[in-house]
BAKOLZA-38962 format. One record per residue (C-alpha): residue number from 1; residue in one letter; x, y, z. Coordinates in nm, 2 decimals, padded with zeros to 4 digits, always signed. Layout:
BEGIN
<site NUM, 'A', <X, Y, Z>>
...
***
This chain:
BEGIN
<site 1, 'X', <+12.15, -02.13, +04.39>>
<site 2, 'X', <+12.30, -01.85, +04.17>>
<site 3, 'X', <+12.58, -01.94, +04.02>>
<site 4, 'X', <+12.72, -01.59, +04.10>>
<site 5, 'X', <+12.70, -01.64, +04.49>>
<site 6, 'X', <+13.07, -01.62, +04.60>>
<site 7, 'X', <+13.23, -01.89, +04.83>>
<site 8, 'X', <+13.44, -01.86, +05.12>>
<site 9, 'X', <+13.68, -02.03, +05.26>>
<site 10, 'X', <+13.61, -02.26, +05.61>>
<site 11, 'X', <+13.82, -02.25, +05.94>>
<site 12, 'X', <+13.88, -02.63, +05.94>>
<site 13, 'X', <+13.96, -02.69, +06.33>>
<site 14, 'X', <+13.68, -02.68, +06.53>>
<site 15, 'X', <+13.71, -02.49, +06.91>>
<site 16, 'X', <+13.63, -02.70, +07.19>>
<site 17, 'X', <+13.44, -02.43, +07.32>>
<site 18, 'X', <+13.26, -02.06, +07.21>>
<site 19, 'X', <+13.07, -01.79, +07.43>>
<site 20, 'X', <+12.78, -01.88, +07.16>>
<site 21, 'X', <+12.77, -02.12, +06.87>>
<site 22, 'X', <+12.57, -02.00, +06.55>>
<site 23, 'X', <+12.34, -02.28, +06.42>>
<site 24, 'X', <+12.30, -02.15, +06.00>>
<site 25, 'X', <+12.55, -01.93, +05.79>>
<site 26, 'X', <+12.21, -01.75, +05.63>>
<site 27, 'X', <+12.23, -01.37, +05.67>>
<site 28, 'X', <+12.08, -01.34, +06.03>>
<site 29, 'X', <+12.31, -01.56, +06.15>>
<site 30, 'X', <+12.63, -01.41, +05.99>>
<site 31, 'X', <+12.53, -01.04, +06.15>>
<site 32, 'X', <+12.47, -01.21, +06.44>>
<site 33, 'X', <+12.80, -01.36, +06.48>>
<site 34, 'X', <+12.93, -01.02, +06.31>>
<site 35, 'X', <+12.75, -00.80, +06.60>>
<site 36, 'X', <+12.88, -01.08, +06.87>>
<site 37, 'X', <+13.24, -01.11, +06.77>>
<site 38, 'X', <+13.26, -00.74, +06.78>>
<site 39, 'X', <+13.15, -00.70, +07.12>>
<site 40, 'X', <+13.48, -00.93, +07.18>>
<site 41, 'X', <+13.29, -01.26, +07.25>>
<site 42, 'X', <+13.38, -01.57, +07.11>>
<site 43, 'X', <+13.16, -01.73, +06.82>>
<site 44, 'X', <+13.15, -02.00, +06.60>>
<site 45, 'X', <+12.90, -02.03, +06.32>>
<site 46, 'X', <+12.85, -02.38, +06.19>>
<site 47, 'X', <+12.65, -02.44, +05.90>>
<site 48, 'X', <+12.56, -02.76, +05.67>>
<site 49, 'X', <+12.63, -02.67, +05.36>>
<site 50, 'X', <+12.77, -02.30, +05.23>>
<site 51, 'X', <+12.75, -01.97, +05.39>>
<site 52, 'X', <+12.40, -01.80, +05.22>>
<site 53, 'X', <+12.35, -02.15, +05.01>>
<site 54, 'X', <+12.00, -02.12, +05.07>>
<site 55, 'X', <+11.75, -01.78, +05.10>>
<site 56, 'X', <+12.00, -01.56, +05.14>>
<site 57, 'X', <+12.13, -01.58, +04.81>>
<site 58, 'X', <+11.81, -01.69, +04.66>>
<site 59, 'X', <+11.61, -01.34, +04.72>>
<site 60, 'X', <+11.54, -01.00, +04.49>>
<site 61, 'X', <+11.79, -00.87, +04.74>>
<site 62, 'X', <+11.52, -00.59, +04.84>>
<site 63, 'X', <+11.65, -00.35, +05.16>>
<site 64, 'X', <+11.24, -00.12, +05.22>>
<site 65, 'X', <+11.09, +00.08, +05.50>>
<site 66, 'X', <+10.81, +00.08, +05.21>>
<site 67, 'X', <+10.46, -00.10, +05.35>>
<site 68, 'X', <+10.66, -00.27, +05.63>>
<site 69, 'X', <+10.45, -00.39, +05.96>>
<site 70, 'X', <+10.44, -00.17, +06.19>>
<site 71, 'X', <+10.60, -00.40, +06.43>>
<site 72, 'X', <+10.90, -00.47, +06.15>>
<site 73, 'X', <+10.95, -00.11, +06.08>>
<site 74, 'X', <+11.18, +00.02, +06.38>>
<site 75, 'X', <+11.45, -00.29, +06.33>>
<site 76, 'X', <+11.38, -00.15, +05.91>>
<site 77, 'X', <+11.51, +00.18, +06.03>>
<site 78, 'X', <+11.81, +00.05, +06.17>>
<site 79, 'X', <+11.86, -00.20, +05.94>>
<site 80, 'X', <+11.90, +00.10, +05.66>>
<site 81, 'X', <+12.17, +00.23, +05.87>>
<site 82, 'X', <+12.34, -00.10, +05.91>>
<site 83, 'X', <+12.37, -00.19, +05.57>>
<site 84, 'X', <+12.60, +00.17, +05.53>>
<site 85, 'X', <+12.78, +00.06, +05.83>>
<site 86, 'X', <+12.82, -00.28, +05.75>>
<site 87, 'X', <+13.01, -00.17, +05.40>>
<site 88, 'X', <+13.25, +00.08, +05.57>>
<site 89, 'X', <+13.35, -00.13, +05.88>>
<site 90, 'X', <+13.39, -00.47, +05.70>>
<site 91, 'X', <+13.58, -00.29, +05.40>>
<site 92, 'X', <+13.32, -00.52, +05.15>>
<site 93, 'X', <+13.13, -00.36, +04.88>>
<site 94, 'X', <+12.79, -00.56, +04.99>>
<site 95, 'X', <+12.61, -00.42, +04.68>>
<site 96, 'X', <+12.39, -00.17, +04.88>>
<site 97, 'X', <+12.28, +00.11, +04.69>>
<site 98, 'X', <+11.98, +00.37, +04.82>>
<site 99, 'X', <+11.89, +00.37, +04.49>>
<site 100, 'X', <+11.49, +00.40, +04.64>>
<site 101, 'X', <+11.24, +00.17, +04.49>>
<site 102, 'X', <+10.97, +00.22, +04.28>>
<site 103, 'X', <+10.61, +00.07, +04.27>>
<site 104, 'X', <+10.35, +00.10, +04.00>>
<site 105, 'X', <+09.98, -00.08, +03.98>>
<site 106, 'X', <+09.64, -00.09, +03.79>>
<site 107, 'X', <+09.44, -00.24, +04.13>>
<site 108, 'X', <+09.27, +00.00, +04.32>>
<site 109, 'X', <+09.28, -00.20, +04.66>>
<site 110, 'X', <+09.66, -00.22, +04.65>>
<site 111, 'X', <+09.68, +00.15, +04.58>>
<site 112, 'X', <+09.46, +00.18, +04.87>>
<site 113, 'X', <+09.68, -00.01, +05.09>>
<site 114, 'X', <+09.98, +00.20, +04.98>>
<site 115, 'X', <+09.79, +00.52, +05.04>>
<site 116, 'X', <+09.72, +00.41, +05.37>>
<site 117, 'X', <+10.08, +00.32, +05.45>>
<site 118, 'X', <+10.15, +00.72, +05.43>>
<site 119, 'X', <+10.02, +00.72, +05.80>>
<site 120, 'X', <+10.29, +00.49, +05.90>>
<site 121, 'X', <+10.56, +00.65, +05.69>>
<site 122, 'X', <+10.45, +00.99, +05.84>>
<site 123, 'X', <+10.47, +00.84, +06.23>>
<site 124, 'X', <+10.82, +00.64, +06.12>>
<site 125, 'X', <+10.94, +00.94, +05.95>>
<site 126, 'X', <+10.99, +00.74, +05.65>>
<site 127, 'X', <+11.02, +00.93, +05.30>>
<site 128, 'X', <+10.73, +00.79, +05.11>>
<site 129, 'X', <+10.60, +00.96, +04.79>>
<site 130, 'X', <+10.25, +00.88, +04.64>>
<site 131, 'X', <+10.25, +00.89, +04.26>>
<site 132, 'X', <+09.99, +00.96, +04.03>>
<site 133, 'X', <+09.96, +00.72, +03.74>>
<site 134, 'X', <+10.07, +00.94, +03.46>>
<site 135, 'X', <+10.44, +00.97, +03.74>>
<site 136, 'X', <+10.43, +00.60, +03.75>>
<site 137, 'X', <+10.44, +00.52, +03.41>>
<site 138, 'X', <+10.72, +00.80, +03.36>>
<site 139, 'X', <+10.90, +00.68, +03.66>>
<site 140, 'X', <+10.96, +00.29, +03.58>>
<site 141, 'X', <+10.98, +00.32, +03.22>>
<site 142, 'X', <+10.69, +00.15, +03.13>>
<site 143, 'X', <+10.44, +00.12, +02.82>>
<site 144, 'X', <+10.11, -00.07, +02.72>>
<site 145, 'X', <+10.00, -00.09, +03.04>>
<site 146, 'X', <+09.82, +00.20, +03.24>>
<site 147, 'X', <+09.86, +00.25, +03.58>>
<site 148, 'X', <+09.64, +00.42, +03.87>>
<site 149, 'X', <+09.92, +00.54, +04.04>>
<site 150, 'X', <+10.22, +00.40, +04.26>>
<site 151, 'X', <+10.46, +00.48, +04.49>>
<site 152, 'X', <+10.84, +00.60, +04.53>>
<site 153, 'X', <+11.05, +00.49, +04.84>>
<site 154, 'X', <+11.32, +00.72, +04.81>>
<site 155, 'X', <+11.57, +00.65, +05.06>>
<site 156, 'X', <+11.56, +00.24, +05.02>>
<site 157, 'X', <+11.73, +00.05, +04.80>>
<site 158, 'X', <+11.88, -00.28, +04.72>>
<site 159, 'X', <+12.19, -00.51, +04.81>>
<site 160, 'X', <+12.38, -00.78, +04.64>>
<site 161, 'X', <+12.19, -01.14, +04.77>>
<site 162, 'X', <+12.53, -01.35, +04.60>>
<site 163, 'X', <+12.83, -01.09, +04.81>>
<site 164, 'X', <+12.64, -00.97, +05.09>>
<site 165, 'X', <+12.61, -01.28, +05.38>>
<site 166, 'X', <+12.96, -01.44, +05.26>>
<site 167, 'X', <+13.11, -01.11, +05.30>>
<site 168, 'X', <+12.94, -00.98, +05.67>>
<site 169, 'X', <+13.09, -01.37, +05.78>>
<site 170, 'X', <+13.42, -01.24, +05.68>>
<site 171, 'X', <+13.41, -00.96, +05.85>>
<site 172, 'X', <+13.29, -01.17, +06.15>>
<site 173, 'X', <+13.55, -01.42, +06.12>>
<site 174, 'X', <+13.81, -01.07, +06.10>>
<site 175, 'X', <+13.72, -00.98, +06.43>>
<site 176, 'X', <+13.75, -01.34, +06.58>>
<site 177, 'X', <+13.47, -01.56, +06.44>>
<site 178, 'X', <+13.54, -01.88, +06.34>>
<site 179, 'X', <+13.29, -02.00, +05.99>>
<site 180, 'X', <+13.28, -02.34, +05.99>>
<site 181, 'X', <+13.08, -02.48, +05.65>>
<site 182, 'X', <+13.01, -02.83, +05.55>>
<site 183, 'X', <+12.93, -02.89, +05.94>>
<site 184, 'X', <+12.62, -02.98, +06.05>>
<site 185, 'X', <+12.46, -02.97, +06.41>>
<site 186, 'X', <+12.37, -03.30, +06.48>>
<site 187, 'X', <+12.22, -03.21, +06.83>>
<site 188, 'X', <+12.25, -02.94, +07.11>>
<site 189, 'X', <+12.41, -03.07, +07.46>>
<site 190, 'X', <+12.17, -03.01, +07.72>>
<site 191, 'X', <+12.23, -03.01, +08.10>>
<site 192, 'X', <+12.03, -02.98, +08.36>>
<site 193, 'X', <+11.75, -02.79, +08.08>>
<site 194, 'X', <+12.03, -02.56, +07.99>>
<site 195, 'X', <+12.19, -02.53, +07.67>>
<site 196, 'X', <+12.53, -02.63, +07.74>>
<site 197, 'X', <+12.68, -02.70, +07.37>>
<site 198, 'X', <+12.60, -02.82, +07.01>>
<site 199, 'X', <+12.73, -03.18, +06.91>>
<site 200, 'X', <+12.85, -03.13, +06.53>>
<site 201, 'X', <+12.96, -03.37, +06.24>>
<site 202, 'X', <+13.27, -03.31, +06.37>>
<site 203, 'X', <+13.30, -03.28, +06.76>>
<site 204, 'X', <+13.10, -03.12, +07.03>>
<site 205, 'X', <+13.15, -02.77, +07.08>>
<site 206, 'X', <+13.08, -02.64, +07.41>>
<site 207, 'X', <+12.93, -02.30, +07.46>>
<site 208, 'X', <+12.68, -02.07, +07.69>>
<site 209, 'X', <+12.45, -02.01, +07.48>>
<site 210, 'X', <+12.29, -02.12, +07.08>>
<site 211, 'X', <+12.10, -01.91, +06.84>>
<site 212, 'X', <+11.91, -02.10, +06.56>>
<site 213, 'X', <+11.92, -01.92, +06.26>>
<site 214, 'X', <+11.84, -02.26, +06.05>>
<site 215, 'X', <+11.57, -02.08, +05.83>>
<site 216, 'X', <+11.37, -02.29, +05.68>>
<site 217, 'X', <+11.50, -02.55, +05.90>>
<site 218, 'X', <+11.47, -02.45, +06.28>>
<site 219, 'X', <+11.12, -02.55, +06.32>>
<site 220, 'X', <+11.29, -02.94, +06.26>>
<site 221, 'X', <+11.55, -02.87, +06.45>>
<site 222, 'X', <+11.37, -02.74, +06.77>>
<site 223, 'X', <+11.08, -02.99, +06.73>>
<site 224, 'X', <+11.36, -03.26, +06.83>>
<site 225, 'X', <+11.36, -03.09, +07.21>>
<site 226, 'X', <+10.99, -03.00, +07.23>>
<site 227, 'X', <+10.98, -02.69, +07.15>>
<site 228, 'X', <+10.67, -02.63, +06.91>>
<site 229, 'X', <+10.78, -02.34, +06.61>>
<site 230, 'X', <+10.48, -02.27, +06.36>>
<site 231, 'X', <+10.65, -02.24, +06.02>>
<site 232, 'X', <+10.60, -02.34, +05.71>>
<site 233, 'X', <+10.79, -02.26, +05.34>>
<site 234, 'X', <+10.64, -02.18, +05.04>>
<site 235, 'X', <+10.84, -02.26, +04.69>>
<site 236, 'X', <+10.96, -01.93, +04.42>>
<site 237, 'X', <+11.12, -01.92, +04.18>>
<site 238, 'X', <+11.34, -01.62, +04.06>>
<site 239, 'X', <+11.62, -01.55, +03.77>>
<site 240, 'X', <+11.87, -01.34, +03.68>>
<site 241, 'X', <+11.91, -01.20, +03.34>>
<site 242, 'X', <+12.27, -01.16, +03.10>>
<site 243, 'X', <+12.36, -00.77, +03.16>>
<site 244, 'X', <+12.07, -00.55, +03.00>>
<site 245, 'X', <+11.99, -00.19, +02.95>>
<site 246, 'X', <+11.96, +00.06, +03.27>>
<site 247, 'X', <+11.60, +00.11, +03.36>>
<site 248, 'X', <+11.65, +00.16, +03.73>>
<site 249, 'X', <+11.75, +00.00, +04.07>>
<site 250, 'X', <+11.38, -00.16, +04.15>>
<site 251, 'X', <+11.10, -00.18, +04.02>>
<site 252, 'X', <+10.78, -00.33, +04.12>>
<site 253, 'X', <+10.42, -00.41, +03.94>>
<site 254, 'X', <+10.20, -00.63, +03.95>>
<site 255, 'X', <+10.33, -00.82, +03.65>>
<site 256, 'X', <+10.69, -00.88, +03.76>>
<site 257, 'X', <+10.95, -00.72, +03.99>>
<site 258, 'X', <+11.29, -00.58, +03.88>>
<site 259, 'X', <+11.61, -00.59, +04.06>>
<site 260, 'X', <+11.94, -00.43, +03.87>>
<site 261, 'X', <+12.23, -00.60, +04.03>>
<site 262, 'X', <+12.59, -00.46, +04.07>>
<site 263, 'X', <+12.72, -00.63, +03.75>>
<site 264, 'X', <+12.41, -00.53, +03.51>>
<site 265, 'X', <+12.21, -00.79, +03.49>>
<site 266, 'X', <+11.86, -00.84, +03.69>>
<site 267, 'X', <+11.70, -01.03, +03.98>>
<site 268, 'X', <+11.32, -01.09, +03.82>>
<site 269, 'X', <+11.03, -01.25, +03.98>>
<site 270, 'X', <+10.69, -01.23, +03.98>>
<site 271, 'X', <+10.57, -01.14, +04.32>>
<site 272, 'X', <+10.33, -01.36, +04.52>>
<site 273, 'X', <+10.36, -01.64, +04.32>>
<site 274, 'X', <+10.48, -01.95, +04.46>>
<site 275, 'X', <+10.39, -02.33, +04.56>>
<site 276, 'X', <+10.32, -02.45, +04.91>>
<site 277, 'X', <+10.41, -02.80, +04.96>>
<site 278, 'X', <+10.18, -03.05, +05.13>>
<site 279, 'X', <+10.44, -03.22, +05.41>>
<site 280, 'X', <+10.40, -03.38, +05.77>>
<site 281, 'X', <+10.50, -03.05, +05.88>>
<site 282, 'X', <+10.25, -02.83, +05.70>>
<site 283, 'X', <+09.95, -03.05, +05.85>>
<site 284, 'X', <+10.08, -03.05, +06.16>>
<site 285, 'X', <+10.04, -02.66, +06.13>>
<site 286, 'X', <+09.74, -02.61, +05.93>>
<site 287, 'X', <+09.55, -02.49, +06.23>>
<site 288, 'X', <+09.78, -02.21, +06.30>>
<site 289, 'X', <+09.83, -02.08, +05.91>>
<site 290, 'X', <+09.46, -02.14, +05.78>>
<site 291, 'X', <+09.38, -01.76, +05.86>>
<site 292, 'X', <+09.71, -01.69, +05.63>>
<site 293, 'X', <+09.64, -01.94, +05.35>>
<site 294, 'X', <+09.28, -01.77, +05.33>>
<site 295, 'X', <+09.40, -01.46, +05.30>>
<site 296, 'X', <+09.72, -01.46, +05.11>>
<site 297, 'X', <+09.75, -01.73, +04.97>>
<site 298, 'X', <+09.55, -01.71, +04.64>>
<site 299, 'X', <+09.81, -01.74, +04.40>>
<site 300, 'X', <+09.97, -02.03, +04.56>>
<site 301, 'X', <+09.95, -02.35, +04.42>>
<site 302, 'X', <+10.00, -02.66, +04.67>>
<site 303, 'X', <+10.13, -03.04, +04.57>>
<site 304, 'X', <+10.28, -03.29, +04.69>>
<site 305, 'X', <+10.66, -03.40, +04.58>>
<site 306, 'X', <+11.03, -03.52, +04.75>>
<site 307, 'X', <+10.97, -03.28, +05.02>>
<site 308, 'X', <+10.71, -03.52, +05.23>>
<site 309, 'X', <+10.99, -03.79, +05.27>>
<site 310, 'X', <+11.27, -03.54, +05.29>>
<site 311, 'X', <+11.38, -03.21, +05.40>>
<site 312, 'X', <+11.29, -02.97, +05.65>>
<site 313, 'X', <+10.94, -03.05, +05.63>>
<site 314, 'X', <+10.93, -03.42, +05.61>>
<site 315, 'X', <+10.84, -03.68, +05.82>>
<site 316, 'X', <+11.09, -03.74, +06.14>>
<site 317, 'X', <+11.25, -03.50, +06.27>>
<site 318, 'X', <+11.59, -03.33, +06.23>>
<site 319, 'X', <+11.71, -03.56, +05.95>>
<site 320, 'X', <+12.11, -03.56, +06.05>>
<site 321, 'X', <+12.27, -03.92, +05.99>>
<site 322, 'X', <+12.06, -03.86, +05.63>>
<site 323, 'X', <+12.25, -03.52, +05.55>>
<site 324, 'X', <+12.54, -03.67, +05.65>>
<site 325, 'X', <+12.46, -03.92, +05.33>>
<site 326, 'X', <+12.30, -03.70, +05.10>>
<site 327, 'X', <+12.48, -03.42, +05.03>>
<site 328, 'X', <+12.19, -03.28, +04.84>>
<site 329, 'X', <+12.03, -03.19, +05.15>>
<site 330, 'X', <+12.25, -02.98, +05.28>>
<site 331, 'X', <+12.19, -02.72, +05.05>>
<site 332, 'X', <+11.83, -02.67, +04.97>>
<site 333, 'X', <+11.81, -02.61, +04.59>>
<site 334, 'X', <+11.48, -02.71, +04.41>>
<site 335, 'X', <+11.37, -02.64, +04.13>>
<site 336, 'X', <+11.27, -02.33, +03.93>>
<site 337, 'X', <+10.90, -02.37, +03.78>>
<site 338, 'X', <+10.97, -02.31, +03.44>>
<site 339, 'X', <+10.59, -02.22, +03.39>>
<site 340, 'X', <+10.71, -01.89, +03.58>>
<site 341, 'X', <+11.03, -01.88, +03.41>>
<site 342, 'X', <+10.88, -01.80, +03.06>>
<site 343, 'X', <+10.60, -01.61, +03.24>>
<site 344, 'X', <+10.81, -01.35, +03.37>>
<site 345, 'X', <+11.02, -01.33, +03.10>>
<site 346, 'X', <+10.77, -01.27, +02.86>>
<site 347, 'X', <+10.58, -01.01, +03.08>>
<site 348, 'X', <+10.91, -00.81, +03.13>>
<site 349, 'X', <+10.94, -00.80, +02.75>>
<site 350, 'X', <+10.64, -00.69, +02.70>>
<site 351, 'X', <+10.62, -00.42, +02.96>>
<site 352, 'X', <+10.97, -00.26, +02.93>>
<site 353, 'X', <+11.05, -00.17, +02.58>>
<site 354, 'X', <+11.41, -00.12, +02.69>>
<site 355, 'X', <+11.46, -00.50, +02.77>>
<site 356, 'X', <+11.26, -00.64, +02.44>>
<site 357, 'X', <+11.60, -00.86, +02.41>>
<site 358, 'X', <+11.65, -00.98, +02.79>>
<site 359, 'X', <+11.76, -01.31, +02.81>>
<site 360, 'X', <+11.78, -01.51, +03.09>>
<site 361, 'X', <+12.12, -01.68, +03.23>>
<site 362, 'X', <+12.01, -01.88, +03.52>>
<site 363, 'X', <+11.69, -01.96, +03.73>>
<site 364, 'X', <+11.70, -02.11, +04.07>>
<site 365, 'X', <+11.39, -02.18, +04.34>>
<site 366, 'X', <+11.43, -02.12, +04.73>>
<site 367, 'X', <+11.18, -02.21, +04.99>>
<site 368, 'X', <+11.08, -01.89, +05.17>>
<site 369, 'X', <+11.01, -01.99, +05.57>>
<site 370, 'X', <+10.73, -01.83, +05.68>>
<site 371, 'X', <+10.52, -01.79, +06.06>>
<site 372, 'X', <+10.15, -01.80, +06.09>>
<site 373, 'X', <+10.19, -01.40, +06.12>>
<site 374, 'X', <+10.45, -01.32, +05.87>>
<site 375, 'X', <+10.64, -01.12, +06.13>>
<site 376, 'X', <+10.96, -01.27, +06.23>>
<site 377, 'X', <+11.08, -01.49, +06.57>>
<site 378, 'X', <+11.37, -01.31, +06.74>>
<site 379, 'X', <+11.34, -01.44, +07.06>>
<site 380, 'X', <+11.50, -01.68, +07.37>>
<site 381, 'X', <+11.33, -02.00, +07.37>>
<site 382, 'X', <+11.15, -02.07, +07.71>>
<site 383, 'X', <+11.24, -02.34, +07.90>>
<site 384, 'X', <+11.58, -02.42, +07.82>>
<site 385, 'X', <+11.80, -02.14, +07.92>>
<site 386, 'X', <+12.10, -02.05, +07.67>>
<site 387, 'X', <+11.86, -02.12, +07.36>>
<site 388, 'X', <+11.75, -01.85, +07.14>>
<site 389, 'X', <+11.57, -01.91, +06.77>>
<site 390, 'X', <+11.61, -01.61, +06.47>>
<site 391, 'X', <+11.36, -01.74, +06.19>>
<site 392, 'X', <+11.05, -01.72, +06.02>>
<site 393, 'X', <+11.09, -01.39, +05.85>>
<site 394, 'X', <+10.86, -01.49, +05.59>>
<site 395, 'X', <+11.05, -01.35, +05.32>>
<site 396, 'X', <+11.18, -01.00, +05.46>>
<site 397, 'X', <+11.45, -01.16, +05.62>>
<site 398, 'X', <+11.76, -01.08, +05.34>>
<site 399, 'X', <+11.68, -00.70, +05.40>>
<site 400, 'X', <+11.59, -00.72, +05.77>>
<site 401, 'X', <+11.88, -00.90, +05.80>>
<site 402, 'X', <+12.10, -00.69, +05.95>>
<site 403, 'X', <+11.88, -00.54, +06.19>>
<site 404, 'X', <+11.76, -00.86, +06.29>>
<site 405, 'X', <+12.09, -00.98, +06.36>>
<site 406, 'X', <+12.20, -00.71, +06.58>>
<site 407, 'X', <+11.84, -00.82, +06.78>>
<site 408, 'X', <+11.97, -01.16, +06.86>>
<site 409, 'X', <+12.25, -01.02, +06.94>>
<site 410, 'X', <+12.18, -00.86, +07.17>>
<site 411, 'X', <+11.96, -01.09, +07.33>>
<site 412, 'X', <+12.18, -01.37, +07.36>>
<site 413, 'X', <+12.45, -01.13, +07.55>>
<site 414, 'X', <+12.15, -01.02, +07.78>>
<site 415, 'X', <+12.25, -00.69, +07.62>>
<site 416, 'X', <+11.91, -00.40, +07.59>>
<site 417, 'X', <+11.71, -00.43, +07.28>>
<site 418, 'X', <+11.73, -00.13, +07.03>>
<site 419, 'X', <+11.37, -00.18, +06.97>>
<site 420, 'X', <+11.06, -00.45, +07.14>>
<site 421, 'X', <+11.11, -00.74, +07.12>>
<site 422, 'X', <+10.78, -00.83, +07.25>>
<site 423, 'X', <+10.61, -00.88, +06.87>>
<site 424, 'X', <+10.90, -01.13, +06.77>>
<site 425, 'X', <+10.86, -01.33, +07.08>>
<site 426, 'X', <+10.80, -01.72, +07.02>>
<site 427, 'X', <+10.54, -01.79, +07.26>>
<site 428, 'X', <+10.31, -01.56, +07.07>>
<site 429, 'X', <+10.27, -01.88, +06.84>>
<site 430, 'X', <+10.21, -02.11, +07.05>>
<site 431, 'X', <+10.05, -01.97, +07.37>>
<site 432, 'X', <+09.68, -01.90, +07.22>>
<site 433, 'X', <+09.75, -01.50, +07.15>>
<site 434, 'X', <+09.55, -01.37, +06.87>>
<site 435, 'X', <+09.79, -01.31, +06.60>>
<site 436, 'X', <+09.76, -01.01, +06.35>>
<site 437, 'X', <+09.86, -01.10, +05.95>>
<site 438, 'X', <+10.14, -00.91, +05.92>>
<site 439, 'X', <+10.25, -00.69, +05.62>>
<site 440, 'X', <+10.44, -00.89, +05.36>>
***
């Protein structure tokens, strides 16, 4: 994890009880709580290792409308708005600028999808701006490369991956939340079918209802009670630089992507890259994400490593009594590829004469938890009332985040939905619907 990525402090006694018990301190579940506690219920968020240990600190810490789904775009919308709100009613600079984002590419077919994406900007009323190739290159500061055109998101921007979940939890735990880190859910109670509790490390807390915001976790966790959750994680790797010239907020290409964070430095990465895993889990799913893998997935490598024994992916299920042991498991951190280290680093050089000199300070891998769709799960989980699962969001989840939140939310206090909920539903994985690939 970065080594920026502030820690908070832990609320050490546990309550017996909570109107609703958040399984994962990632970013979903800390707005959750955040939107919960607010309404005056009581919640406790319990998590196994540190608040945003995992994704949510591990991310370009990208907040776009740009080439959303369709189906993502309204809880996008809000999620804009929620990031400004978030930062005046927690009194927490969360390092969200609408500093808009900026894409630039030589391939004609991407273009083409971009250009095509106008429709959907124009019927969201999202400000999207085609650009010609000669803008492009003006806009991102570019050289030695010649681009067809791009495209400028004007009002999106970026937040801070190492402030933002750590902080929204504080605000949670202000307005009653207790954080409880270094706690892992061993088990839910279960009475009668109904969620009636989660049995922790370190007691049983009783409550009326359970969102699973585990990431890359929940489909372990659920598997434990029957429920079936299609996910699987593909490995990236990512880096931030020492503090570097100004060349702009974000900046995409096809070469590497560009985040400036708050103190200077950059978030870089070269998008689509990754490694996919072969685990117990990922056969068990291969069915369900072969259309995905065919698709997608061609610059993905896949092997085989310390993730088919252990992990969220690894044989068993929910591996609790060996967390409990390892302490390296409860905070997913493997390793960056250094291939794509000095990949990225030399592409950036070479494509941005203002950062010839970039150096990097630190580089960190994540696993990003992904659904045979690519559109998230926000949804109750059917037949065990009081159980509801926030996860899969297949990499748009950090930006989504907030908006997402506020979704569970509002479903676990049976509260109505600011948008449908109908295309994050669980069932739609499991039940035989056709799926459509989602945006990614």
């Amino acid at each position: 994890m970065s080594k920026q990525l502030i820690r908070i402090h832990s609320d050490e006694v546990l309550p017996a009880r909570a109107d609703v018990v958040v399984i994962g301190g990632g970013i979903i579940g800390v707005t959750a709580a955040y939107f919960l506690s607010r309404q005056g219920l009581s919640v406790a968020v319990i998590e196994k290792g540190q608040v945003a240990g995992e994704q949510s600190s591990r991310n370009w810490g990208w907040c776009r409308q740009q080439n959303r789904d369709y189906r993502e775009l309204p809880v996008s919308i809000v999620s804009m708005r929620l990031w400004d709100e978030l930062t005046t009613e927690t009194g927490h600079d969360l390092g969200f600028r609408r500093c808009g984002l900026r894409y630039a590419t030589d391939n004609p077919a991407q273009l083409a999808e971009w250009e095509a994406w106008q429709e959907v900007a124009r019927q969201f009323g999202v400000d999207s701006r085609m650009l010609s190739g000669e803008d492009a290159a003006a806009m991102i500061g570019s050289s030695g490369r010649t681009w067809l055109g791009g495209v400028h998101s004007v009002n999106d921007g970026k937040a801070e991956p190492a402030l933002a979940a750590p902080l929204i939890a504080e605000g949670a735990r202000a307005r009653g939340a207790t954080i409880h880190q270094n706690c892992l859910a061993l088990g839910l109670d279960v009475t009668n079918g109904a969620v009636t509790g989660v049995v922790t490390e370190r007691g049983l807390i009783r409550a009326d209802a359970v969102l699973c915001a585990a990431g890359a976790w929940a489909s372990s966790f659920c598997r434990g009670y029957g429920v079936s959750f299609p996910q699987a994680s593909v490995r990236q790797t990512a880096m931030r630089t020492a503090p570097a010239p100004d060349i702009g907020g974000a900046v995409y290409t096809p070469d590497c992507t560009l985040t400036r964070r708050v103190d200077g430095s950059y978030t870089m990465a070269i998008s689509g890259k990754g490694r996919i895993e072969i685990t117990p889990q990922a056969l068990r799913y291969t069915r369900e994400f072969m259309p995905a893998f065919i698709k997608r997935f061609k610059n993905v490598t896949f092997g085989i490593g310390k993730s088919f024994v252990e992990g969220p992916e690894a044989l068993g299920g929910w591996q609790g009594e060996k967390m409990i042991a390892q302490d390296h498991l409860r905070v997913l951190d493997p390793e960056p590829d250094p291939r794509l280290v000095a990949k990225t680093l030399e592409r950036v050089r070479k494509l941005f004469p203002a950062l010839a000199g970039i150096q990097v300070a630190e580089s960190w891998g994540g696993y990003v938890d992904c659904t045979p769709d690519s559109v998230p799960v926000i949804s109750p989980v059917d037949g065990m009332a009081g159980f509801y699962l926030a996860a899969g969001c297949s990499g748009h989840g950090f930006g989504l985040g907030p908006g997402l939140g506020l979704l569970a939310a509002q479903l676990v206090a049976n509260d109505a939905p600011f948008a449908d909920v109908t295309p994050f539903r669980l069932s739609r994985l499991v039940d035989g619907s056709r799926l459509e690939l989602g945006s990614i």
